[in-house]
N, C-alpha and C positions, 0 to 999 in steps of 0.2 A: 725522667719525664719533665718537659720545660712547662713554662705555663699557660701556653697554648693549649697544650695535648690535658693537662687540667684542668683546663677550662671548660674544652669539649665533653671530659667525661661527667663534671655536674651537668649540662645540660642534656647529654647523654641519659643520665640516673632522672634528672627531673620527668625528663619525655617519657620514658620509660615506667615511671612512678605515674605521670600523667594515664598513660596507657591502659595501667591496670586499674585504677580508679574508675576510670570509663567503661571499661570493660565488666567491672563489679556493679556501677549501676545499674548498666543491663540488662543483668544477671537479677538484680531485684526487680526492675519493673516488669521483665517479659518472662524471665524464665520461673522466679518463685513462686511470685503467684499464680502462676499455672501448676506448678506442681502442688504448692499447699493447697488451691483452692479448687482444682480443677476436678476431686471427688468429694467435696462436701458442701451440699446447700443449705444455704442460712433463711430458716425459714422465722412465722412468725409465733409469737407462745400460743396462740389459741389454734393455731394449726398443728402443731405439735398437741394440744391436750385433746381435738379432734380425731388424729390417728393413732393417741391411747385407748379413745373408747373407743375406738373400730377395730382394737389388735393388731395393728396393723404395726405397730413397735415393736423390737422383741428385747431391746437391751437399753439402757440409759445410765452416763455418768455423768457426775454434779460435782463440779467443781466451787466447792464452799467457799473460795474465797473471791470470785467475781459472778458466782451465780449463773458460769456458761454451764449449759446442756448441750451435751453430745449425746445422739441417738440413735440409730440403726433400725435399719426395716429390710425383711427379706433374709435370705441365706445364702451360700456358695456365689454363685457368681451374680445371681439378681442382689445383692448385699448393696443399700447404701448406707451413706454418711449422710447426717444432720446436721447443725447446732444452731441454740436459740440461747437466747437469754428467759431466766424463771425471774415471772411476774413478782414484786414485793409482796410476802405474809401470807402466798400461798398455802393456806394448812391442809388442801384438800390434794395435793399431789401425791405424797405417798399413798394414800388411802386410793387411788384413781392406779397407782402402778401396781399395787397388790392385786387390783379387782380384775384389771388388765391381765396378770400373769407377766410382767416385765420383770427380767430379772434389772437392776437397779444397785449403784452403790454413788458414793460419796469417796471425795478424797479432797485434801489441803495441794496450795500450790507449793511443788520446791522452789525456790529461790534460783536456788544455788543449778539446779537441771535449767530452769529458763535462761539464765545470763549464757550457760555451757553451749544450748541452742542459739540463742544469740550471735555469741561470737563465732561461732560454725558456719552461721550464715551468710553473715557482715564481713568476715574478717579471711574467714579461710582464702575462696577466691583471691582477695590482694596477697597472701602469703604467698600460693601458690605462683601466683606470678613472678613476684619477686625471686623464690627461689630459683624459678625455673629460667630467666633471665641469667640470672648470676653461673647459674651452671652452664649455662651456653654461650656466655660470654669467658668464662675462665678456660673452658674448652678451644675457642675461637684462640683463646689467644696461648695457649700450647702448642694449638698446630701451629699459626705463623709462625711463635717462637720468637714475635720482634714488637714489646708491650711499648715500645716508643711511637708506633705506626699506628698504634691502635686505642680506639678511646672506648669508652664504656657502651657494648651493644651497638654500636656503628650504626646509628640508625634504626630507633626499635629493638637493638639486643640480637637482629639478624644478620650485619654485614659488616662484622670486622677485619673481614677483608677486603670493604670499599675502597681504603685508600689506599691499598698495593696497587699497582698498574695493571695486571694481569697477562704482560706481555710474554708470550713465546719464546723464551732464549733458543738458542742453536748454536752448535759451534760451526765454526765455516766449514771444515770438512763433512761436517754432517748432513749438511744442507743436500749435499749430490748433487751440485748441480753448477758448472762453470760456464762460461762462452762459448764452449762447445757446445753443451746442448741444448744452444739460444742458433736460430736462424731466421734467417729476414730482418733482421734487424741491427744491421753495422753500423749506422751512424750511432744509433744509441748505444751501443757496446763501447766506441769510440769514446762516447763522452765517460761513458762508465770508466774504461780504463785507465783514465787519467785521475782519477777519485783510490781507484783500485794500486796505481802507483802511488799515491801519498800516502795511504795506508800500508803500503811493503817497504819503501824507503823512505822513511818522512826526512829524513836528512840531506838527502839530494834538494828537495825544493827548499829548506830551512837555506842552505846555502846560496842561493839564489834571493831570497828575499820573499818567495809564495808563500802565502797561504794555503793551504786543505780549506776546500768549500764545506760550508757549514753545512749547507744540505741542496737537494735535486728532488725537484720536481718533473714524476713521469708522467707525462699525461698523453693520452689517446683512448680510441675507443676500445669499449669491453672485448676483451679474450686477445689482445695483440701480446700478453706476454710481457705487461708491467712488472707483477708481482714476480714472472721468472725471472725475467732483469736484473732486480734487486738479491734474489736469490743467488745467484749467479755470481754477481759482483760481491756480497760475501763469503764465498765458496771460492773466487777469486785469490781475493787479500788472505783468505784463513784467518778471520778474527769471527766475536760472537757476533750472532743477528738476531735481534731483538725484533719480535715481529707483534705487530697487534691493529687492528683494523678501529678506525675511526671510532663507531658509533658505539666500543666500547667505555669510552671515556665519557661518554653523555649519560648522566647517572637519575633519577629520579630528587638527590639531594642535593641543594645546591652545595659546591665546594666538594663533593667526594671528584667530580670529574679534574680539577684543577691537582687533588691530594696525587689520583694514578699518574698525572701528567710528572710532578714532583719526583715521585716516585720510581717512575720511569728512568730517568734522566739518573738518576744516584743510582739504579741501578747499571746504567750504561757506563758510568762514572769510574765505576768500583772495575768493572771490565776493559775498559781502554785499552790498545784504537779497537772499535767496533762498531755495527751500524746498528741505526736505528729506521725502520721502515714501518711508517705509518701506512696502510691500506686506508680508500675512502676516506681522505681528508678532508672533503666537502662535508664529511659532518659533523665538525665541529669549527671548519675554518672556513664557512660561511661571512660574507661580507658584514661586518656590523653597522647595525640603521637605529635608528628611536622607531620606528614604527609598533604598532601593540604587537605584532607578532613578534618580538626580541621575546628571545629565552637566557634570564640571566644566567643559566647552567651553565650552557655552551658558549659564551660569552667569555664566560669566566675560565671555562677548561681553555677557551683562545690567549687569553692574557696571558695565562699560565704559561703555556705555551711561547708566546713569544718572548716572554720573559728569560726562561729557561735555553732558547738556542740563541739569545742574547749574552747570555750569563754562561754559557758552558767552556770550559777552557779547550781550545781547538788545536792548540798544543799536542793534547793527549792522541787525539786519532779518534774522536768522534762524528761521523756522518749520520744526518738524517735526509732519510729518504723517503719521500712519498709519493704517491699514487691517488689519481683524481682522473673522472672523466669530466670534467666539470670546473674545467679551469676559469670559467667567465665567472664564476658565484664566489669566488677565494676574494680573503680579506687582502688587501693591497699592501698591508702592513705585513702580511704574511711571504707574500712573493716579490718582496724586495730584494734588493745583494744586502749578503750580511742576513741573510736569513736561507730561504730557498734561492741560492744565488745561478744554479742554474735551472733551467728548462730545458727540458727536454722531450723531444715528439718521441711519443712510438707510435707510428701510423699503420694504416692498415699493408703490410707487405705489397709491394710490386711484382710484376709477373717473374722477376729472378727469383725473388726471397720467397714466393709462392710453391715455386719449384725447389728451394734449399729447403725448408722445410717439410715440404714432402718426403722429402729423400731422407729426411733427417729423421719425423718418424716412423716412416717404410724401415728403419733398421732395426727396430725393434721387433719389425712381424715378417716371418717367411714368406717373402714375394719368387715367383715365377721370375726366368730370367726374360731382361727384354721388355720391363717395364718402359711406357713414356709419360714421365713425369711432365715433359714439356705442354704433351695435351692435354691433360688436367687443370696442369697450372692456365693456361688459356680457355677454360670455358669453367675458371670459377675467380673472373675478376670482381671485387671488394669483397673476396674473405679472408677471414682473420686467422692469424695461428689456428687458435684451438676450433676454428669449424675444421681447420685443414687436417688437425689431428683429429679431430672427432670423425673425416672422412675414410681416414686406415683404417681407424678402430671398425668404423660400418663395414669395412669393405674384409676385414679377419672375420668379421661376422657372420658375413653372408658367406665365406667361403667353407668355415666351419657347418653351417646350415646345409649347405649343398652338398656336403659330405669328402671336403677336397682337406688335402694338409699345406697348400699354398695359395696366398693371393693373387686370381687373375686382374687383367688388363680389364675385363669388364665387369670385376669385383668392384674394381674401383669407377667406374664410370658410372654404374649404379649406384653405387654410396654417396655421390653427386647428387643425382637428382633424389635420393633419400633426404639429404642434409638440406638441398633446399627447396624440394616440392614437398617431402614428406614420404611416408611408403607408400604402397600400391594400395589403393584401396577395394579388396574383394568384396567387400559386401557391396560396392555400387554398381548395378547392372544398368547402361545405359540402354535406350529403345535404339531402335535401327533410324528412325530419323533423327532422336537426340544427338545420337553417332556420326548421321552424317552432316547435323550441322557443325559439332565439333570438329569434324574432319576439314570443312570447306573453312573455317574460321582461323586454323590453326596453318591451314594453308596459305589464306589469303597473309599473316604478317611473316610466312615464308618468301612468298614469291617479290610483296613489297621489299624485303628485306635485301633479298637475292637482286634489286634492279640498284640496290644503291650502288657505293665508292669500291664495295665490296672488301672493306678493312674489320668488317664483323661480319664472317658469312655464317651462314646455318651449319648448325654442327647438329643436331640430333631434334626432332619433330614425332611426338607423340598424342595418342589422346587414351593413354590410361589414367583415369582417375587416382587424381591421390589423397591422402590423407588431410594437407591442407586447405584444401577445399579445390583445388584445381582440378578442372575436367581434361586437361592437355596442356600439353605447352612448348614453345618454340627457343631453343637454346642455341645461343649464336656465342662464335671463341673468337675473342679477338687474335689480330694475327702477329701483330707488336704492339709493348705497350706504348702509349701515348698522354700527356699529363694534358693539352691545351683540347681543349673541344671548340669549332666552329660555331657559327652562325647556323650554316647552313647542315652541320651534322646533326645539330641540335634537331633541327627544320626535319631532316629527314627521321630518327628516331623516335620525332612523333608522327611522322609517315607510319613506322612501322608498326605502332601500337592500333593507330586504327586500322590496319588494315581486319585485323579479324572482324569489326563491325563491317566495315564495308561488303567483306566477303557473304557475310549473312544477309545483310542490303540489296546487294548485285542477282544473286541468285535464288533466293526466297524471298526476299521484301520485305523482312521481317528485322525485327531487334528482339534480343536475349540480354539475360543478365551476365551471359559469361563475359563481357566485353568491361563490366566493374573496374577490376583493377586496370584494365590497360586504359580507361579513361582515365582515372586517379593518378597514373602515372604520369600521363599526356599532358593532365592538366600541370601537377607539379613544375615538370621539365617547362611549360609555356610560362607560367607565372614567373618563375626562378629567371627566364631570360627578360621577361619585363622590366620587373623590381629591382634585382639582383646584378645582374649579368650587363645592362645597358645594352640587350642587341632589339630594342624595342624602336621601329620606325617611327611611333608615335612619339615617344620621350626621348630618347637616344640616351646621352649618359648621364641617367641619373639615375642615382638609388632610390627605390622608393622602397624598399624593405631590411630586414637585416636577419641576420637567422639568430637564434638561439640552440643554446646545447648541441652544437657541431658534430662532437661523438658520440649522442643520443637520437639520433634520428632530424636532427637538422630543420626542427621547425623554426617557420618563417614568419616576422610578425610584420604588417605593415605600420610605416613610418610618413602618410601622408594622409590629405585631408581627407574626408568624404566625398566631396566632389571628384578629385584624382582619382581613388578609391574604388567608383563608379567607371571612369575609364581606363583602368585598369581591367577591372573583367571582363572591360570588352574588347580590350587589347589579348586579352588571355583567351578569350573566347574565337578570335579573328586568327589567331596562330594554331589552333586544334584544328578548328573547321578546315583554314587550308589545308592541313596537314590529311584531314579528314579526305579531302576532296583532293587530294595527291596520290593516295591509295587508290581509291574510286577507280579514277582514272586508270591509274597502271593495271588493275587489274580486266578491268575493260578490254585494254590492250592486250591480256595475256591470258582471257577467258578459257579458252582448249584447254591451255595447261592448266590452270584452276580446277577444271572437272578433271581432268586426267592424272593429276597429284593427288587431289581429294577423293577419288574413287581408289587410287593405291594404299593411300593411307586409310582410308576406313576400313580393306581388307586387311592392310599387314600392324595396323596399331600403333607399331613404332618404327619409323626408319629413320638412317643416319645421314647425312649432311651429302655427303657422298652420292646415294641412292636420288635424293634430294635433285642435287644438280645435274645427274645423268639424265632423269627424264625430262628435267626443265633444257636442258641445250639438245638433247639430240634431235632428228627431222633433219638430217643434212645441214649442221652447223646453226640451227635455229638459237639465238638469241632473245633473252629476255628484251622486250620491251619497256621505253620508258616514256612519260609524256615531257613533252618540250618543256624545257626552261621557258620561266619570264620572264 
């Protein structure tokens, strides 16, 4: 033990000692005298010689050498406790407890019973502590089994195993899980594999002059399949994988989080080549500031930290790997080269890797033959891996429920709208014109839809209530995908949101709250081309915003005065309303079909894209209508 680690355990013992002194105070002010005092009242001598001549005493003892009287009144459970002190020269007391019928005695104080009381009192409580510390700490440090790691009671005598890391080991083959059963994501498997070759031949790049990167950062948003990555890539290599997620390192004491960090690292050390994969590194490799909200903890677990993949011999075949969605908040000392020297995206899959994955956990559960993966994967752009696996598991679900031993084709198209409307909701029984304004509403951002470029047509139109509060909805698949969006795509897709208000407008005159999120959306997509985007005729290109937490939901903060600020929502406001009054119009244009869709849909509840478009074109080649360009 050096003399650091004995350092710690005095101050370990003093805290410790501190504790239970504390703890014994308490114990005298709140707890004893409630117990000694809380059945006997201290009354005064002339009230005590009152309820001798009333009989009202039945027993008395007289303590000869401080003159206390303890007395009793009552029996069985009406029984009290007294004590007084006897008045000086009293001669007429015995004579008053005989007259009374009190039985009555005398006794001397022991000494020796008092001090015995005493230190029972005072003293026990601190031993028991102590003991009982010492035996929970000599146990703590049996199971480790490692007294160099460990200081006296780790904080309070409860956590001597704060400064172990607590990380995960695994061996690579254990892990189960290699490149194969990672999909949708190539390019980051790419990056991987070349980490994955330094660690199976490090002698090929020693010859060359490379370096093994010290560590990778994966970053994208939740459920793309980070942490399978890292898994993967040590299942890969077949070396150990050290796994443990961030905000285990952030400790209530300061320096235990910096001890696991330590700790960590010697034990990757001892196992060489092998990875290390921090989960959620944003918390502890948060940007460091002076502002009052610094937490020396996590500060100090960050030093640690950089010190340690500063200091680690790369020699050996150690990678560290982490995982963050939150790459804007990481200290910059952190994601330098020579530290996290690479970055890497895992984004949310594109319409191929949508469909690799599909296929990929479809082999797990008995599908029907004649599955099309390709139309799933097209009416569920921006989800992620694991909503895409969360949609087979739905879809084995429902097939099981239904009483079949394989997954159909509309297993899985309802596992869809499960995963992003929610389930059916039966308890909500809508009225017949609630019905049919849902019907006309859900129609009008159909047929808006239906007049666009028609690169997202209508794939399925519903008004079953669901679970997440929606009373219907209108699901459009796109037909390729496409990474650049227009001006004027932009323009039309808030066409399509208003259209369900309009359609309530047109033909009741009315406004409902079901048009909520399609304005919120509306406005989003307007604001984002203002601030954001430069397709704003009023400013043209300039940013006047910048978003935050990209793979959090992508809020957007403004970055101009108040005055701009101002013109801005009216710029935001001027791009709805068009949009607003683009819908209007078409469906003005397209009225018959309006009632004539909307009366099929409120009979059939749900129809598919297909049904959709036959009765909007038939009538002898009748085409949708559109209002003139400006």
């Amino acid at each position: 033990m050096d003399m650091n680690d004995k350092k710690k355990q005095r101050q370990s013992m003093f805290l410790y000692i501190l504790i239970a002194v504390l703890a014994m105070s308490l114990l005298r002010t709140f707890v004893y005298p409630s117990v000694m005092n809380g059945t006997v009242k201290e009354t005064s001598y002339s009230e005590f010689l009152q309820m001798v001549d009333s009989g009202e005493v039945e027993k008395v003892d007289l303590d000869s050498d401080t003159r206390q009287i303890t007395y009793t009144t009552g029996e069985g459970e009406s029984e009290q406790l007294y004590k007084t002190t006897q008045f000086p020269n009293d001669s007429t007391l015995v004579e008053r407890l005989e007259k009374s019928g009190v039985t009555f005695s005398a006794h001397l104080q022991d000494e020796t019973a008092t001090l015995m009381l005493y230190l029972l009192i005072n003293l026990l409580p601190l031993i028991i502590f102590l003991f009982g510390g010492w035996l929970l700490n000599r146990r703590l440090r049996k199971q480790m089994g490692d007294d160099n790691n460990m200081s006296f009671g780790g904080g309070f005598g409860l956590g001597g195993g704060l400064g172990r890391s607590g990380a995960k080991e695994v061996k690579g083959e254990d892990t189960g899980v290699t490149f194969r059963d990672v999909a949708g994501q190539d390019e980051a498997k790419e990056s991987l594999a070349e980490i994955v070759g330094f660690l199976k031949n490090p002698e090929r790049y020693a010859a060359i002059g490379a370096k093994l990167p010290h560590g990778a950062l994966l970053v994208g948003p939740p459920g793309t399949g980070k942490t399978l990555l890292a898994k993967a890539c040590a299942g890969e290599a077949n070396v150990p994988f050290f796994s443990i997620s961030g905000s285990e390192f952030v400790e209530m004491f300061v320096g235990r989080g910096a001890a696991r960090v330590r700790d960590l690292f010697r034990q990757a050390n001892e196992k060489a080549p092998c990875i290390i994969f921090i989960d959620e590194i944003d918390a502890i490799g948060k940007r460091r500031d002076t502002s009052l909200n610094s937490n020396d903890e996590r500060e100090q677990t960050l030093n640690q930290l950089l010190a340690e993949m500063d200091g680690f011999d790369n020699h050996k075949g150690i990678v560290v790997l982490a995982a963050t969605n939150r790459p804007e908040s990481l200290d910059p000392a952190l994601t330098r080269p020579g530290r996290f020297d690479r970055r890497i995206p895992v984004e949310l899959p594109d319409l191929t890797g949508r469909e690799a994955i599909l296929r990929l956990h479809a082999g797990d559960v008995r599908m029907e033959p004649g599955i099309d993966f390709g139309v799933i994967a097209r009416m569920t752009p921006g989800a992620s891996g694991a909503d895409l696996a969360n949609m087979i598991n739905e879809a084995a679900l429902r097939a099981v429920r239904m009483g079949r031993n394989r997954v159909s084709q509309n297993d899985i198209l309802e596992s869809v709208d499960v995963v992003i409307a929610g389930e059916k909701k039966k308890s909500t029984v809508l009225s017949e014109h609630e019905k049919e304004v849902v019907s006309y509403h859900e129609t009008g951002h159909a047929i808006v839809a239906a007049v666009q470029d028609g690169k997202k047509p209508v794939s399925k139109i519903t008004i079953v209530p669901r679970t997440s509060g929606a009373l219907g909805f209108t699901m459009q698949a796109e037909e390729d995908e496409h990474y650049l969006t227009t001006r004027e795509e932009y323009k039309q897709q808030i066409a399509v949101l208003c259209g369900g208000r309009a359609a309530e407008e047109l033909i009741f005159g009315v406004m409902t709250s079901g048009a909520a999120n399609d304005i919120e959306r509306a406005t989003r997509i307007a604001r984002a081309m203002v601030t954001q985007l430069g397709m704003s005729e009023r400013f043209g290109m300039m940013a006047l915003g910048q978003t935050r937490n990209q793979y959090l939901g992508g809020d957007a903060t403004l970055t101009c005065s108040e005055g701009t600020a101002q013109e801005v929502d009216a710029e935001v406001q001027r791009l709805v309303e068009e949009g607003h009054q683009s819908a209007l119009e078409t469906l003005r244009m397209n009225r018959f079909k309006l009632h004539e869709i909307a009366h099929y849909l409120q009979k059939k509840e749900t129809i598919t894209g297909e049904e959709f478009m036959r009765i909007l074109t038939r009538d002898d080649g009748f085409a949708p209508k559109m209002p003139a360009a400006e």
